[in-house]
N, C-alpha and C positions, 0 to 999 in steps of 0.2 A: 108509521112504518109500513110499507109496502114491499112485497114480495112474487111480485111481477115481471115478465118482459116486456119490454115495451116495442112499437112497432120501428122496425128498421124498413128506412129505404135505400135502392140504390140507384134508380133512374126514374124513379116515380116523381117528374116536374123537376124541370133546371136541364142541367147539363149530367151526362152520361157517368155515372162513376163508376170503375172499376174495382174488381174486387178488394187489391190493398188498402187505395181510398175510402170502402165502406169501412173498410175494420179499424182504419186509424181513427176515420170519424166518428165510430160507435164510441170507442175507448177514452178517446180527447171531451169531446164533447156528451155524449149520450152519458158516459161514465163519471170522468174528473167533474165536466162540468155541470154537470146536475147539481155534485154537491154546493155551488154556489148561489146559496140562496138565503134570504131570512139576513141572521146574525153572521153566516158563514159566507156571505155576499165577496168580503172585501178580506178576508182572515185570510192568510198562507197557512199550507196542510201539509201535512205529513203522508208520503203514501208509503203502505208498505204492503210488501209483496212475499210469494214463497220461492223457490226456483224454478217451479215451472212459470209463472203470471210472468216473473220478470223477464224471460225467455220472449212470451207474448208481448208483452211490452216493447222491447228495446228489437223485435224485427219487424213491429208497426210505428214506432214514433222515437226520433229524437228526443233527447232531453232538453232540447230547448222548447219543443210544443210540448211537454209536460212541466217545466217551469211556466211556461206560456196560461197557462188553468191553474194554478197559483201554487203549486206544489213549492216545496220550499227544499224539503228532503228527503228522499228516497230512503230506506230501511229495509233490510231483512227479516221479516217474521220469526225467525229462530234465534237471532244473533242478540245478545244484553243491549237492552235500549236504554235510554236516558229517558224520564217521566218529563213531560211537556203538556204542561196540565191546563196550559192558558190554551192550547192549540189543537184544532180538529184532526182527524187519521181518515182514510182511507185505507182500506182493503182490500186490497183485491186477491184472492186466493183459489185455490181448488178446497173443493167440499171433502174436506177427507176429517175425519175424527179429530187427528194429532193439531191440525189446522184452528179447527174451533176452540180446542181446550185451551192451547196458545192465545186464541183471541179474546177468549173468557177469562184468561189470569190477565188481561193488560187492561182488562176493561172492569172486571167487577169486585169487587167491596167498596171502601171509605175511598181509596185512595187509587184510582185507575190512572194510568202512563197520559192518557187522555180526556179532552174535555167532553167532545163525542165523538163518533163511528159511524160513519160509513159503511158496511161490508157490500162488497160485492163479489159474487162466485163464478169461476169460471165453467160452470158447469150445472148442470141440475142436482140439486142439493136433495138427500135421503131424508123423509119423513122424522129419523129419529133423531139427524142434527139439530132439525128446528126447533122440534120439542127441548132440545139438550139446550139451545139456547133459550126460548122461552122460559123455563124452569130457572135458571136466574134471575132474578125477580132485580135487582141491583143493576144489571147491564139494561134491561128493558128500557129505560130512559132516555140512558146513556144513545143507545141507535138510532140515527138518522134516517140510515136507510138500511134497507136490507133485501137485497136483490140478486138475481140470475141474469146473468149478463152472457154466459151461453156463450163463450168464446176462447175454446181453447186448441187456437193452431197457432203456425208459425207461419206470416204469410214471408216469403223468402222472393220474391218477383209481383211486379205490378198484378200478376195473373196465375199466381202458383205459391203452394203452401207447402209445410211438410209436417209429420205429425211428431217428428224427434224421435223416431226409431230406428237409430242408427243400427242396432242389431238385431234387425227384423229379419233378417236372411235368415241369419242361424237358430231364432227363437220358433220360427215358423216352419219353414225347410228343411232343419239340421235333423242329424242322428237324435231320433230316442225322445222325441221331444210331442211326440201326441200324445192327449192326454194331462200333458205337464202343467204346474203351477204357472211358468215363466211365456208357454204356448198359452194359455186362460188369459193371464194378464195383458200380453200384449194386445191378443184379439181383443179384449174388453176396452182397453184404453183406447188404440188406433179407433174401433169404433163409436168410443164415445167424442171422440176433437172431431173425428169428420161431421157426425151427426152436429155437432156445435155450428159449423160452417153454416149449414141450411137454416138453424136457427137465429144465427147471427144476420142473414143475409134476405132472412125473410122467405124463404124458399121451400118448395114443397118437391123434391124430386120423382121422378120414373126410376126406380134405383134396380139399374141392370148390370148384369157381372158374367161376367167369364164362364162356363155351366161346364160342369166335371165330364169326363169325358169317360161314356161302357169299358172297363178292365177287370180284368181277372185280377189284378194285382191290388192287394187291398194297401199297402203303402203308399203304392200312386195314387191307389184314389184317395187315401187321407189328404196328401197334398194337393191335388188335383180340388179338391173341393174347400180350400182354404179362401178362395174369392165366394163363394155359396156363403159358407159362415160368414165373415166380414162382411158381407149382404144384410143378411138376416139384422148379426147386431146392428147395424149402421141404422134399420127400416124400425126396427125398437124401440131405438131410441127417440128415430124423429118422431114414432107415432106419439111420445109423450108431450113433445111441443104442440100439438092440435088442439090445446087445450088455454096456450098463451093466448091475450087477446092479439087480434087482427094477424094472426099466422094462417095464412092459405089453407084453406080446407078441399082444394083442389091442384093439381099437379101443376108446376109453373116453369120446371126445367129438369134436364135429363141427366143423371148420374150413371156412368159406366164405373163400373168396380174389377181392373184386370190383375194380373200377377206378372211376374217376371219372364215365366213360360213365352206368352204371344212374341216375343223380340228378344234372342240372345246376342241376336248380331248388335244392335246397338250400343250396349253399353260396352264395348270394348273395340269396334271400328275407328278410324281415325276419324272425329267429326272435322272440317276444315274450315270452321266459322274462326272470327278474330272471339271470340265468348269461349269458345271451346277448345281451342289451341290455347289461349291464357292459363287454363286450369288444369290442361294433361301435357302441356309442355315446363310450365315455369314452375318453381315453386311458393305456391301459393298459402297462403294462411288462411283459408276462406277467401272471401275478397279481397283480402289484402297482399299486396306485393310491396317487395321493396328493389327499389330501381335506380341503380345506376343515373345519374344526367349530368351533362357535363360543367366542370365547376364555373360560379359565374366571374371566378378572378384568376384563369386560368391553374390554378391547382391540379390537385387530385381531384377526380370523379365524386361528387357529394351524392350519399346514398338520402333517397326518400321513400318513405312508408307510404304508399297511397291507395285510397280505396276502389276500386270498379265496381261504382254500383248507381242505381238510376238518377242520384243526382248529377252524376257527369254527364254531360248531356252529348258528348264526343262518344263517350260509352253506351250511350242508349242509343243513336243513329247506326255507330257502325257493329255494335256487339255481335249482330247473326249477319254481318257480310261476312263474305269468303277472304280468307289473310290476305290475300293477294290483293281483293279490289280494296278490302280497307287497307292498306299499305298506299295503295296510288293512291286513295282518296285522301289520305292523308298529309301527303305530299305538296297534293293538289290545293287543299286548304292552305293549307301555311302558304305558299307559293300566292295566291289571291287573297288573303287575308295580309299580309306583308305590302303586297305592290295597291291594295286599295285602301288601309289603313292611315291616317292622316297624319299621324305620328311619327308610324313607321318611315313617312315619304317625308317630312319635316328632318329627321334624324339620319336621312341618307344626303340632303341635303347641304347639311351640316358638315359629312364627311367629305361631299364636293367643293366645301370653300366655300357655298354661299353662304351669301348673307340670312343672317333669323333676324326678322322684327322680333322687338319686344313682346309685341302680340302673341305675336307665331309660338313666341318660344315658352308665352305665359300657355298657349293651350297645347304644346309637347307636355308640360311639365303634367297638365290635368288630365291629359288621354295615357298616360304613361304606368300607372297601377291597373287599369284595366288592359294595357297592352301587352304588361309583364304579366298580367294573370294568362291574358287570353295563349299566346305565344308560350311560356312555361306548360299549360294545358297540352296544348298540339305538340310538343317538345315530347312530353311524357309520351303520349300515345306512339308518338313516332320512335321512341326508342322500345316501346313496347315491341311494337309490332316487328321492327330490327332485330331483336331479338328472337321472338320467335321465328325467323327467317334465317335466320342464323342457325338455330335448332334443325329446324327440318332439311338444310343440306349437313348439317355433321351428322346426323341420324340416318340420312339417306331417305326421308319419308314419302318423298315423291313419289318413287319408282313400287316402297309396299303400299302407300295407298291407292294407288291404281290396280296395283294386284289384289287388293283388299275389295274394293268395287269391280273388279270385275268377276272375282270368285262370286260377290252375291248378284249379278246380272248374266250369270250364265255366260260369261266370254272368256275365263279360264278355268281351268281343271288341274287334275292331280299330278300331270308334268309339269305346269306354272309353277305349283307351289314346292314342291321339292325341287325345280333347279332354283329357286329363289334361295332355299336352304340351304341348295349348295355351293351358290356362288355368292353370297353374302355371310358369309361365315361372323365377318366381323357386325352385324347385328345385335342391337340387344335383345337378353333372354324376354323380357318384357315383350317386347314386338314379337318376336317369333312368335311367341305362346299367344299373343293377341290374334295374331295371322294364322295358329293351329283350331285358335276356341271358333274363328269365322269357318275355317276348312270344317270343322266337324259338324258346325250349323247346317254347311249346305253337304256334305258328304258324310254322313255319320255312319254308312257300312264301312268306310275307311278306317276308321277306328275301333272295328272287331278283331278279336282273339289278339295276336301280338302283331296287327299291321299297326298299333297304338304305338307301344314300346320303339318300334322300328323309327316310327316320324319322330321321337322322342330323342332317339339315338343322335339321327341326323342333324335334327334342330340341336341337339350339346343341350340339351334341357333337362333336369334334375327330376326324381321320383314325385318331388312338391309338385311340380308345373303341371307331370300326371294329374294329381288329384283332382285340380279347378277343373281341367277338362271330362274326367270323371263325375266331378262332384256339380256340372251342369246338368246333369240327368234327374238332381234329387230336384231340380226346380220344375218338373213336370215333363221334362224334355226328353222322353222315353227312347230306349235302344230302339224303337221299330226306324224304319226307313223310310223315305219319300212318305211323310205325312204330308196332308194340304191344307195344314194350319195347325199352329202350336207345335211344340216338341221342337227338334232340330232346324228337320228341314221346314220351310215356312210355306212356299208356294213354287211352283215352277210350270216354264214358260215352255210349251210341248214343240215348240219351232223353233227352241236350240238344240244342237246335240247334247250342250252341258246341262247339268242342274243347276237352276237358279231359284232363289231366295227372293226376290224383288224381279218385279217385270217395271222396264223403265215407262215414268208417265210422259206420256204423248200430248195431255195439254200443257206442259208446262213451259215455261219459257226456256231459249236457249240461255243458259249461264255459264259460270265456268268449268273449267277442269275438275275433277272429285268432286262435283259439286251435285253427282248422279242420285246418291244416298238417300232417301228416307225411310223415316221409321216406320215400322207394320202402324203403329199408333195414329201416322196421317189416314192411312187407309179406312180404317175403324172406323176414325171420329167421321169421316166425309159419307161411310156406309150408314152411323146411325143419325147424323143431321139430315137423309132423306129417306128414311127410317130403311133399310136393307141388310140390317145385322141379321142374318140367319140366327132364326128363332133357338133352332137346335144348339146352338151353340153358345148363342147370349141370352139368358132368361130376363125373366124381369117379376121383381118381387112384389110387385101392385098393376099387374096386365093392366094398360092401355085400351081402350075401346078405338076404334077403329076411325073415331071422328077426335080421337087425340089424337090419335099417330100423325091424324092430319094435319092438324094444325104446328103441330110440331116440327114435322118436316119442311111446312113453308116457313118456320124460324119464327114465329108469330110473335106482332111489335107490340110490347106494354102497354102503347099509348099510339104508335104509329104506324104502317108497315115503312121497313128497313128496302132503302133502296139496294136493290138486285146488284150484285156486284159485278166490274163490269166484263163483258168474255176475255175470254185467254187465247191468243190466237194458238192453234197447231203446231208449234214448231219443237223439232226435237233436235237436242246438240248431237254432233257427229264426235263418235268414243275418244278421240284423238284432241279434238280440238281444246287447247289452249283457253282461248275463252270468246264468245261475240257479243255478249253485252254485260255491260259493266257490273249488275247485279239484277235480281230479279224485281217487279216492281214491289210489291209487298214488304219486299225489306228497306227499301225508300226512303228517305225522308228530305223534304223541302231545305232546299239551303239557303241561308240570308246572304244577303250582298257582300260582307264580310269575308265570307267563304270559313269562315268558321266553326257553326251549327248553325240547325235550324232558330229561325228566330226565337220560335219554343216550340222541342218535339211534345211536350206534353198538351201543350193547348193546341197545336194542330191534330194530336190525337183525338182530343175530347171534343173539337169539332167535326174529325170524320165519322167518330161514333157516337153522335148525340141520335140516331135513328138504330135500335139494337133488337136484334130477335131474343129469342129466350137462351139463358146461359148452357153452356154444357160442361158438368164437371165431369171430370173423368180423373181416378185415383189408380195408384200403382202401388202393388203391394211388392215388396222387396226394391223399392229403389225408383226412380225415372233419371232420364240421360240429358245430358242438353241438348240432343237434335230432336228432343220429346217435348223439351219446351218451347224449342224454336218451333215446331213444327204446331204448335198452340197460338204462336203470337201470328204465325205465318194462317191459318184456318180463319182465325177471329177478321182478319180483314175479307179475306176471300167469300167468309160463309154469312158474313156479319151477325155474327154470333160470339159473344165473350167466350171462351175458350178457358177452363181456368182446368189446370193441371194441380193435383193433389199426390203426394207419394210420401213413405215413410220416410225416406232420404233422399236426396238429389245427390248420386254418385258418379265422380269422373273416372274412368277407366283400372289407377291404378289399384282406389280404394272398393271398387266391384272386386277386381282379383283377389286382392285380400280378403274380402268376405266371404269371397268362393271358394276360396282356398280353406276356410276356417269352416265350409259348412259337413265337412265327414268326420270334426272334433265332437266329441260326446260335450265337453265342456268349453265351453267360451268364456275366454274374460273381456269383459270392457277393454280394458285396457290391449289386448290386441287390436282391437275396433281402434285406437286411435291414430290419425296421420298427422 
């Protein structure tokens, strides 16, 4: 029996892996397939899990890669099992009391549900579990293994996790809640999955956060210092892993720890990606949509369930382009995919009266299920993205999200948004209030005494819509004015006459239209990859020496140094323009002669980053947006630095509002939390 972690790698020789890959690998491999050894070589097993593990489980691996390590059936730790006495178990669970006493009635007297056990915990298990298991003298035999396996996130993106705290806003930020049971718990828990991360991944962080800002106001500063705390426990915990073998005993990558304060514009701006128009336009079930395609016997429209997620390889090239260029690109595929397809030119053939050889027609028949795959695929996206094009002219989106960008770039003001008020009357209440929550980011004297009520009036907006915009201040974002970072307003640009939020960047490439937007979050991450985060403002809970900072900021390679990525020329889009090139290059990807996808975006990936500097995670407490994780996947090529984004939710616009709305209720129920 061993009660160990064992050493994980994730670029240490071979090819480069990224964060999801290491975790599936730990779990498939380090985990399931450990147990196959001895007598349990060639046996099929039983795993069972609680409902957090199995959470873990099924947003890192298929069941068909845990059929694959010989699992045979899946079970719920709580639910009446059937005894299966000839057959090994697996467990994987959280170290909690209830957890164990469970596992000790299945396993111990004359007659256990199993033949032996596995356990493995998601987490560092308490001195007084182990004893509580030891003390059975009857299960002792019975254990195979019995292990810390130090992994409990959700990884939800090749390069981002979240910790399942959908009601983090209200538990942390809400009325009446310092101090509290439900305020203790969540900070203890979020701190204890993130700390698993660095465990899991082998890593020793710089773990730097957000730093409370001098007020008289002792409420602001309780919430104000909620990234401090979450520091604290996050550095706690890891300090107990220094003690696994071969876990780093020196610092190997940088952890920023922010809140929802640093960027309120974000999570409720129009993002204009084909990723992010999917999820605040259509309705979505998670990644799941159901869509419309046209019948293939001419009928009615046959409706299909389908997923967007990285194994669509259509959905990984174009996910963070702009609707627009993935719309032509899409077009464009099919269009070159069809006229160089061999099939497809055999089959038009066909319709011209020529003659088919036998031949010919034996290899129509064999190109013909990969043709209806490939073509059904590009079909789908293409009505997707119809769709939301669709959307954004009966919405009218165009015309607010250029008023939306230009309010946070200082090229409109307070007659923009009130004639926008009052010449679009027919607007939903939704967008107005999204286009008030941005007005009050960058203009928040606007919203003193009753000039609030008045924009209220005009917008035809309800006492509720009031409160989100009230009840953004409880996230740190204080009544005072023109601050230069954090609260409201974010930063502004002294060579406009307006107040602006964002100052446009000068290196980046001309792209298209709305395409101006990013998040405070890009800014950050590219100040502390060459270490310039104002001390005053970001601490750091294990100070750096002066010859880390350095090494740090030149990205330093595991094994190599990472080639310099390459310059950016100077060019800036004119505010007007339409669009001058097709997408930026970072969002890119190589296309095969098909014109279909890349041959494989994932192995052109893992060949451009087989040279990597050290990781940088960066967590969000109350939530991250998707222009926060495009703007991660977009840094990781730029800085050549893995980028992995961590937040207690990943929320799209409608389901932020909701939250905000529910942060001035003394009591919250889950169930409001649900969309």
């Amino acid at each position: 029996m061993s009660f160990s972690d064992s050493e994980s790698s994730s670029s240490h020789g071979g090819e480069y892996k990224f964060f999801r890959q290491v975790t599936r690998d730990r779990l498939l491999f380090e985990m399931l397939g450990s147990t196959r050894t001895g007598d349990s070589k060639s046996t099929w097993k039983v795993l069972i899990m609680d409902k957090v593990t199995v959470k873990v489980m099924s947003h890192s691996c298929k069941m068909s890669d845990i059929t694959d390590q010989g699992i045979s059936l899946v079970e719920d730790l709580f639910r009446r099992r059937e005894p299966m006495t000839s057959m090994d178990a697996i467990y994987f669970i959280q170290p909690s009391k209830e957890n164990v006493v469970m596992f000790l009635s299945d396993m111990s007297g004359r007659e256990p549900l199993y033949k032996k056990a596995y356990v493995f915990f998601s987490s560092s298990v308490p001195k007084e579990l182990v004893n509580h298991i030891k003390c059975d003298t009857s299960v002792l035999p019975r254990i195979g293994a019995l292990r810390e396996m130090n992994l409990e996130y959700f990884p939800i993106d090749n390069q981002a996790f979240i910790t399942d705290h959908d009601g983090a806003l209200g538990e942390l930020y809400g009325k009446n809640v310092e101090n509290s049971r439900r305020f203790d718990a969540c900070m203890n828990t979020m701190a204890t999955r993130i700390a698993t991360v660095f465990a899991s991944l082998n890593e020793l962080p710089f773990v730097r956060y957000r730093a409370a800002k001098a007020t008289d106001d002792s409420t602001a500063t309780f919430r104000d210092s909620i990234p401090a705390k979450l520091a604290a426990g996050v550095w706690n915990n890891i300090l107990k892993y220094k003690c696994i073998p071969n876990f780093p005993q020196t610092e190997t990558c940088e952890l920023l720890i922010l809140d929802r304060s640093i960027d309120q514009i974000a999570p409720v701006i129009h993002e204009w990606t084909y990723d992010a128009m999917c999820h605040d336009l259509l309705e979505m079930d998670g990644n799941k949509y159901a869509v419309e395609l046209p019948s293939k016997t001419s009928g009615n429209p046959e409706k299909k369930e389908v997923l967007l997620e990285d194994q669509d390889l259509v959905w990984l090239e174009l996910r963070h382009a702009h609707i627009a260029d993935a719309s032509e690109r899409l077009h464009d595929k099919m269009t070159t995919f069809v006229s160089k397809n061999k099939a497809a030119q055999m089959q038009q053939s066909a319709r011209d009266g020529s003659e088919i050889s036998t031949r010919d027609l034996q290899k129509i028949v064999q190109a013909l299920p990969k043709y209806n795959e490939q073509v059904e695929k590009l079909t789908l996206h293409i009505e997707i993205a119809g769709k939301i094009n669709s959307v954004i002219r009966e919405l009218g989106l165009r015309d607010l999200g250029q008023l939306e960008q230009d309010l946070v770039f200082g090229d409109a003001g307070a007659k923009d948004v009130i004639s926008y008020l009052r010449t679009k009357q027919d607007a939903s209440p939704e967008n107005k209030l999204r286009l008030l929550m941005i007005y009050a980011c960058v203009y928040p004297e606007k919203f003193e005494g009753d000039k609030a009520s008045k924009l209220m009036q005009l917008a035809r907006l309800s006492n509720e819509d009031m409160k989100v915009v009230n009840n953004m201040k409880l996230l740190g974002g204080s009544s005072e004015t023109k601050k230069t970072s954090g609260g409201f307003s974010l930063k502004f640009d002294n060579q406009k006459t307006k107040q602006a939020a964002r100052k446009d960047r000068t290196d980046e490439e001309e792209t298209w239209q709305l395409f101006r937007f990013y998040p405070v979050l890009e800014e950050l991450l590219e100040k502390l990859s060459k270490c310039e985060l104002p001390k005053n403002e970001y601490s750091c809970m294990n100070d750096p020496s002066s010859t880390d900072q350095e090494k740090t900021r030149r990205g330093s390679v595991r094994k190599s140094h990472a080639s310099p990525a390459p310059a950016i020329p100077e060019r800036k889009a004119p505010a007007q323009s339409m669009r001058s090139r097709r997408t930026t290059t970072w969002a890119r990807t190589s296309n095969s002669d098909d014109g279909y996808s890349s041959d494989s975006v994932l192995k052109s990936a893992s060949k451009e980053f087989k040279k990597m500097g050290q990781r940088i995670f960066v967590f969000i407490i109350g939530g991250a947006t998707r222009s926060e994780l495009r703007a991660c996947h977009k840094l990781t090529t730029k800085l050549g630095r893995e980028i992995v984004l961590g937040c207690s939710s990943l929320d799209d616009p409608p389901q932020y509002i909701t939250k905000l709305k529910l942060l001035s209720e003394t009591e919250i129920s889950m169930d409001a939390l649900r969309f």
